[in-house]
N, C-alpha and C positions, 0 to 999 in steps of 0.2 A: 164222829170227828168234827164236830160243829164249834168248839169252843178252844179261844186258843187256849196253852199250857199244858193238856191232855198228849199224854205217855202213848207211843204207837210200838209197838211191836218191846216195850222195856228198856228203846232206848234213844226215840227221837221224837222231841219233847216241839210239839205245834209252836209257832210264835207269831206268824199271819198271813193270811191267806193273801199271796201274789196274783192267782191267774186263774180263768176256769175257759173248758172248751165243751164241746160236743161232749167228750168222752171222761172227763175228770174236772176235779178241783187242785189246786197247786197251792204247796202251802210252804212258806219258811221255814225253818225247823233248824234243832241243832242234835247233832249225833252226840249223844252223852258217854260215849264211849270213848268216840276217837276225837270228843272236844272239834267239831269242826262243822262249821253250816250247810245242809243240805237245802234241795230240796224234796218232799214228799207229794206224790200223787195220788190222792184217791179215785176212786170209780165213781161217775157220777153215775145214776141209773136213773133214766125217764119216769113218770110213772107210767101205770099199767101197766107194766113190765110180768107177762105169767113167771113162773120160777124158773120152766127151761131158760125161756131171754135172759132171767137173771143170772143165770147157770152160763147162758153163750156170751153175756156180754164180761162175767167172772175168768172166764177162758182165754177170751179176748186178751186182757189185761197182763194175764202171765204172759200168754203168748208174746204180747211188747216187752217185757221184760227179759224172756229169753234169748228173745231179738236182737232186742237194745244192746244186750250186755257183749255180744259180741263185739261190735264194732264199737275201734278204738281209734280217734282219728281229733286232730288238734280243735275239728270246726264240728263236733258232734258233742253234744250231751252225754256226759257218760252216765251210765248206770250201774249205781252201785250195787242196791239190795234189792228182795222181791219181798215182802214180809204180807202177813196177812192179820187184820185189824176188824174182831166179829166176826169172821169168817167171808168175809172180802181183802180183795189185793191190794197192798198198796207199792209205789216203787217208788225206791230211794234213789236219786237221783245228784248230779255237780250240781250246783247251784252258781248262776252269774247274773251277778249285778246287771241287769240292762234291759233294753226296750225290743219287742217284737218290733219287725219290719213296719206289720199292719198300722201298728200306733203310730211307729215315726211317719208314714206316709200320711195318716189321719192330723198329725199335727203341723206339719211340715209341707204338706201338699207334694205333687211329683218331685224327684231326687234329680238331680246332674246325674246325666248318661256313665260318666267316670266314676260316682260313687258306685251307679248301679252294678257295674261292670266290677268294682273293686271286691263288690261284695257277694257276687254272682260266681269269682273266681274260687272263694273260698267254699262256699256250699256245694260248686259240683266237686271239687275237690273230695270233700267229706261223703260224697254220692257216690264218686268214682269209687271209693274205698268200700261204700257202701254194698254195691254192686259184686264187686272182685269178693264180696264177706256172702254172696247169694242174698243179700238185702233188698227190697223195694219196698221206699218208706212208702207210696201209694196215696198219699194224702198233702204233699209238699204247696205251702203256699206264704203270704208274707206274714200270719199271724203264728205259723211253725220255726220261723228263722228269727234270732235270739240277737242282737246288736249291741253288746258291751262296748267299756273302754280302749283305748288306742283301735279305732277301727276292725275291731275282731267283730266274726259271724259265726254263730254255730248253729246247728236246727237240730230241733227237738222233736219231741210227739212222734214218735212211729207207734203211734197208739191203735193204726188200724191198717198197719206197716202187716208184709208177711214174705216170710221166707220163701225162697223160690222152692218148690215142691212140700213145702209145709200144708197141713188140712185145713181147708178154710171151713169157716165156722160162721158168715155169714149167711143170713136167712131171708129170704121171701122178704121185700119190705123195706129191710132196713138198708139203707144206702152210705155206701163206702165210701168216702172222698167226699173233697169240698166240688161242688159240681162245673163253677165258675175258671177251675185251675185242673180240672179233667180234661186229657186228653179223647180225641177223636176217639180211638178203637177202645177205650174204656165206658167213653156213653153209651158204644153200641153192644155192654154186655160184656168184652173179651175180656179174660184177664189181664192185670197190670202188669207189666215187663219192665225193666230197663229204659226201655222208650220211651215209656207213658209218663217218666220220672224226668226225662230228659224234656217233654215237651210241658212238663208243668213247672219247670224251672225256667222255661223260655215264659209261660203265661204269670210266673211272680214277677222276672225282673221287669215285665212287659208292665205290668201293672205299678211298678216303682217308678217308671219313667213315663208312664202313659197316665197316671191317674184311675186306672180301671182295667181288670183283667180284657184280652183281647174278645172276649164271647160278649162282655158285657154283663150285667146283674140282672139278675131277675128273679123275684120272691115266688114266684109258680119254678119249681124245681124242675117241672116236665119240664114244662117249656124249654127250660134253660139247656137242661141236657139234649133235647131235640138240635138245640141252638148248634152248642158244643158237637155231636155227634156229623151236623155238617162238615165241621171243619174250616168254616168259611172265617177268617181273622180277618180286622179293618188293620191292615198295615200300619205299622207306628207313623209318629209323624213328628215326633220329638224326639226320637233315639239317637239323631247323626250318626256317630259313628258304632253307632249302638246296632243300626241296623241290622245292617248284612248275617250280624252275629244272632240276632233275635230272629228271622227270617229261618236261618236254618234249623233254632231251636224248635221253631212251631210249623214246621212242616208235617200238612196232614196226614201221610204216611210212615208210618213210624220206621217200615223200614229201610226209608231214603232219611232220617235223622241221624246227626251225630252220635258216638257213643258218647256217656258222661266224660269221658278223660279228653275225648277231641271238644267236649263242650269247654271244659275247663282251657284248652290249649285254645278256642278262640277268641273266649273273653278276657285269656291273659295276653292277648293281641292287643285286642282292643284297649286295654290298658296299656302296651309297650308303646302305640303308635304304627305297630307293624300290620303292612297286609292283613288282612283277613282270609284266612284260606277256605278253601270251600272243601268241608270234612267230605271224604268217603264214607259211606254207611256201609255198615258192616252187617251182614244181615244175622251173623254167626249168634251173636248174644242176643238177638230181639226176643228170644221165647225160651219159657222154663222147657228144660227139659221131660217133666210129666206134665202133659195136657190137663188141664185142673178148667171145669165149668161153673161161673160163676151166674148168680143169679140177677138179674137184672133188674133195678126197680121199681117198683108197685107200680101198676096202672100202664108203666110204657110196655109197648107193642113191641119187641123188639127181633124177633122169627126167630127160630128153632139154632142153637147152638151150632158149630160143627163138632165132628166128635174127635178129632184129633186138634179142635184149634190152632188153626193157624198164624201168622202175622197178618192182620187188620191191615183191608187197603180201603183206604174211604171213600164208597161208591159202592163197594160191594162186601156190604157188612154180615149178608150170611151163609157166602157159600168162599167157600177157595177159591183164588185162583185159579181158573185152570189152565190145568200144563200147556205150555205151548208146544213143547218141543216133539211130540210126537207128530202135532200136526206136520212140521215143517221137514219130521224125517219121512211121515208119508210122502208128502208132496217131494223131499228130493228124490226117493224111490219110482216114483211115477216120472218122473224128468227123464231118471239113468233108463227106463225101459222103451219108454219112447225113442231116446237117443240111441239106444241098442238095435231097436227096430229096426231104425232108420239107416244104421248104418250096415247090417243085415242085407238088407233092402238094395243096399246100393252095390253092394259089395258084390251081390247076387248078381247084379244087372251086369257089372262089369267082367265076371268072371264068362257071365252067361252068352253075351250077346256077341262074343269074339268071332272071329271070321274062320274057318280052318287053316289060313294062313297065319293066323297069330295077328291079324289086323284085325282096330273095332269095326266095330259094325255100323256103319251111316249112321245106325240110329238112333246108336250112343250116345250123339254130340243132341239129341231132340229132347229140349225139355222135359222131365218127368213128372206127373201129377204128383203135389203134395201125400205121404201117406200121413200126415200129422198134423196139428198144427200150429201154427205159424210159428212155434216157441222151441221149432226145430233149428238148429243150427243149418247155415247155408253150406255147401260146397263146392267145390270146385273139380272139372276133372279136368285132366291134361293128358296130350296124347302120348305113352310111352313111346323110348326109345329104343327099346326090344319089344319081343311076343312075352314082356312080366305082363301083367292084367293092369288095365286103366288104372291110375294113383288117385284115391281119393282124399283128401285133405278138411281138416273139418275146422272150424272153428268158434269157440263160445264168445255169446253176447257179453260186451264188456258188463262189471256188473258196477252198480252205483254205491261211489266211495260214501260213506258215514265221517262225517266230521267226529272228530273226538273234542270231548267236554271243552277241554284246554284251547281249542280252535274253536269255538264257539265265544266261549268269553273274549280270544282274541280281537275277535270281530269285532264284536259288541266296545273293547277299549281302542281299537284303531278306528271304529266313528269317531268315539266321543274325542280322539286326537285331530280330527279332520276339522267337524264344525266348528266353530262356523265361518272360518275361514277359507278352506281349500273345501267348497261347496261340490263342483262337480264329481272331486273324489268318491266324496261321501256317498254322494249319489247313487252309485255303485253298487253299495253297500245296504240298499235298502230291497226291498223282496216286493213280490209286484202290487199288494194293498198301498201299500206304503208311496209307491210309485203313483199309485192312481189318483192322491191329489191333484196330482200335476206339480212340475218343475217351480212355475213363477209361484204358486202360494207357498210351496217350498222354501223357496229363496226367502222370499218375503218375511217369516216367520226367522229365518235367522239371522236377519238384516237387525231385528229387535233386540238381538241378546248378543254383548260383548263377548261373552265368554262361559265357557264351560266344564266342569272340571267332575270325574266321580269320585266322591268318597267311598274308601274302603274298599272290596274286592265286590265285583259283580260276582252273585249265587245265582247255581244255575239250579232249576225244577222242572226235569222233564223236559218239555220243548218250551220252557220260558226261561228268560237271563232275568232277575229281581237285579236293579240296579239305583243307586243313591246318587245322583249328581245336587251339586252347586250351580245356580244360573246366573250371573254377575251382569249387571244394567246398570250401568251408572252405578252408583255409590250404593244399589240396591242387592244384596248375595238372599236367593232363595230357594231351599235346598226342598227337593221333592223325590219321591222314589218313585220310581216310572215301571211295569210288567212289561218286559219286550220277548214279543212273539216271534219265536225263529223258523226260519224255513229252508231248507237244503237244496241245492241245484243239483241234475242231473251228474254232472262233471263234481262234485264234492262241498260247494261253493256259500258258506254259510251265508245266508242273508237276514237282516230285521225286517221283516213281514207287518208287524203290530204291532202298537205303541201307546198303554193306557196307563194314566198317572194312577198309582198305590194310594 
């Protein structure tokens, strides 16, 4: 298939070659049948390739096809045909006039946060659908997403895409995805889910508006996926209103990220002007239903699989989770018998130590040595009014209230309502690092800034608020994203503890 004009399959006749990637050549063509312009995809194949690789990478190919043809959705490439040409695959494919992302950013330099967003709305869209089809294309980045006329997106190439419980056919060596737009729990080996689609959609648009995927480039491929595998992103700093919504795409846990259809719902925020909500993760779709172990590779280190693969949490990439919850039913178990003891114990005393008149005994009211400790509840005894047995009364240590998510962010927008006007308020409101400034450098620091305002919705991660404010000085607005570090009072009392610019 090297010259144009040449006849594929008897009836889509080559006319010039548009595009080539890792995995194929893209060519113009017109379907002599139904008169109408496709496109066609051949297999590219490496050399050196033995027959098996030429055999898995042949498999590969259909398998996109089989794939592809499923999902049908306004912002996806359809796929027509699967035909085969010498006995390699080729897929017939919609054909649209237009520029990959990668090129327009190559030409065009970084995009307006509202383009990115416009067009970010469209591809999870086609994700989401993708998803609900058991789809994950696994390889999503800006040279996959196709940008025609009247601002339409669609994404292509699930060329190394695979069905959820489908056989993977990847081998030793050969590495899956672009590495740059790999998610956390995919460098460190797991297989790709839902999630890992969702956070490589956060690292394209990131890359549209930042100039450069969030891990950064790098031509040594370990390296890179080392990089990636941390999880560690340089916070955008061009997004504005872009933030909050990028922030949650690229969270290093996949299963505190949005699913694709809440991704969709907060980039069409971002485009309405509205809030930005802070998605619930839903842990239910983060992982295929059959445990499938992928190979990791060549050369990285990467430890031993688990064997039911679980959801990736980044820090502990090769073992589970482990359970908490037995711990904590032990330990209530051991709470209830002590408590049982103790009140055993007491109960005993009082029944025991009565007088044959049905009066206590002097030496009832005499302090008792602890039988436990200290984490016993205190009591009380009082002298009855009949010969019933001393009344013992018990009561449990209050236990310490948990702020919920929603009172945490509140906090965190009733500062930014305070300063830097009503100072001593605010004051209040800070956690005791934060305190230990001292008051006057305090003041001092807001004596400099007119005004203060947050863009978009603070996102919370675990015990940190990600938050986007505006700082106005004079004629001067500069917009920074600050990590505020939360910390809880005894009494329930969310406070700002830490405070470091993104």
């Amino acid at each position: 298939m090297s010259a144009e004009g040449r006849l594929i399959a008897g009836r889509y006749r080559l006319q010039q070659q548009i595009g080539s990637g890792a995995m194929g050549v893209v060519w113009q063509a017109v379907d002599e049948r139904l008169h109408r312009t496709v496109a066609v995809k051949q297999l590219l194949l490496q050399p050196g390739y033995t027959p098996e690789e030429t055999e898995e990478a042949r498999q590969r190919s259909m398998r996109e096809g089989r794939i592809a043809a499923r999902l049908q959705h306004q912002n996806a490439i359809v796929v027509f045909d699967v035909a085969e040409d010498e006995g390699q695959p080729v897929l017939v494919m919609e054909y649209l006039p237009s520029q990959s992302l990668a090129s327009v950013i190559d030409e065009q330099g970084v995009l307006p946060p509202l383009q990115v967003a416009r067009i970010g709305v469209q591809v999870a869209g086609a994700l989401a659908a993708a998803h609900m089809a058991g789809i994950v294309h696994r390889d999503l980045k800006p040279g996959n997403i196709l940008l025609g006329d009247n601002d339409i997106a669609k994404i292509t190439d699930f060329g190394i895409s695979r069905a959820i419980g489908d056989v993977a056919v990847t081998k030793s060596g050969i590495l899956a995805g672009t590495p740059a737009y790999l998610a956390p729990e995919v460098a460190l080996g797991r297989d790709p889910a839902p999630a890992s689609d969702v956070f490589s959609l956060g690292s394209t648009l990131y890359a549209a508006i930042e100039g450069g995927p969030p891990f950064g480039v790098d031509e040594n491929a370990i390296s890179l996926l080392h990089r990636v595998a941390r999880g560690q992103i340089e916070p955008p700093r061009q997004a504005g209103p872009m933030a909050p919504a990028l922030m949650q795409l690229l969270r290093p846990d996949p299963v505190e990220r949005p699913t694709m259809a809440q991704a969709r719902e907060l980039l069409q925020a971002v485009l309405d002007g509205r809030p930005i909500p802070n998605a619930s993760p839903n842990v239910g779709w983060q992982r295929p239903p059959a445990a499938q172990t992928r190979t990791p590779p060549a050369g990285t280190r990467m430890g031993p699989p688990p064997a039911a693969n679980p959801p990736t949490r980044v820090g502990d990439a090769v073992s589970a989770e482990p359970p908490r919850r037995n711990y904590r039913q032990t330990a209530l178990w051991v709470v209830a018998i002590v408590v049982a003891v103790l009140v055993g114990v007491l109960v005993a005393n009082a029944f025991g130590d009565e007088s044959p008149q049905g009066q206590p005994s002097p030496t009832s009211a005499a302090p008792q040595p602890p039988a436990a400790p200290s984490t016993a509840p205190p009591t009380e005894s009082a002298t009855p009014k009949s010969s019933a047995a001393t009344t013992t009364k018990t009561s449990a240590p209050p236990s310490v209230k948990q702020p919920s998510q929603a009172e945490i962010v509140q906090v965190v927008r009733e500062y930014y309502s305070l300063v830097p006007k009503r100072l001593d308020e605010a004051w209040q409101l800070l956690g005791p690092s934060l305190q230990a400034q001292g008051k006057e450098r305090y003041e001092a620091f807001w004596e400099s800034i007119d005004d203060v305002r947050i863009i978009g919705d603070p996102v919370q991660a675990r015990d940190n608020v990600i938050v986007t404010l505006q700082f106005t000085k004079g004629h001067n607005k500069i917009t920074e994203q600050h990590v505020l570090g939360m910390v809880t009072t005894r009494d329930g009392q969310p406070l700002i503890n830490t405070d470091r610019r993104g």
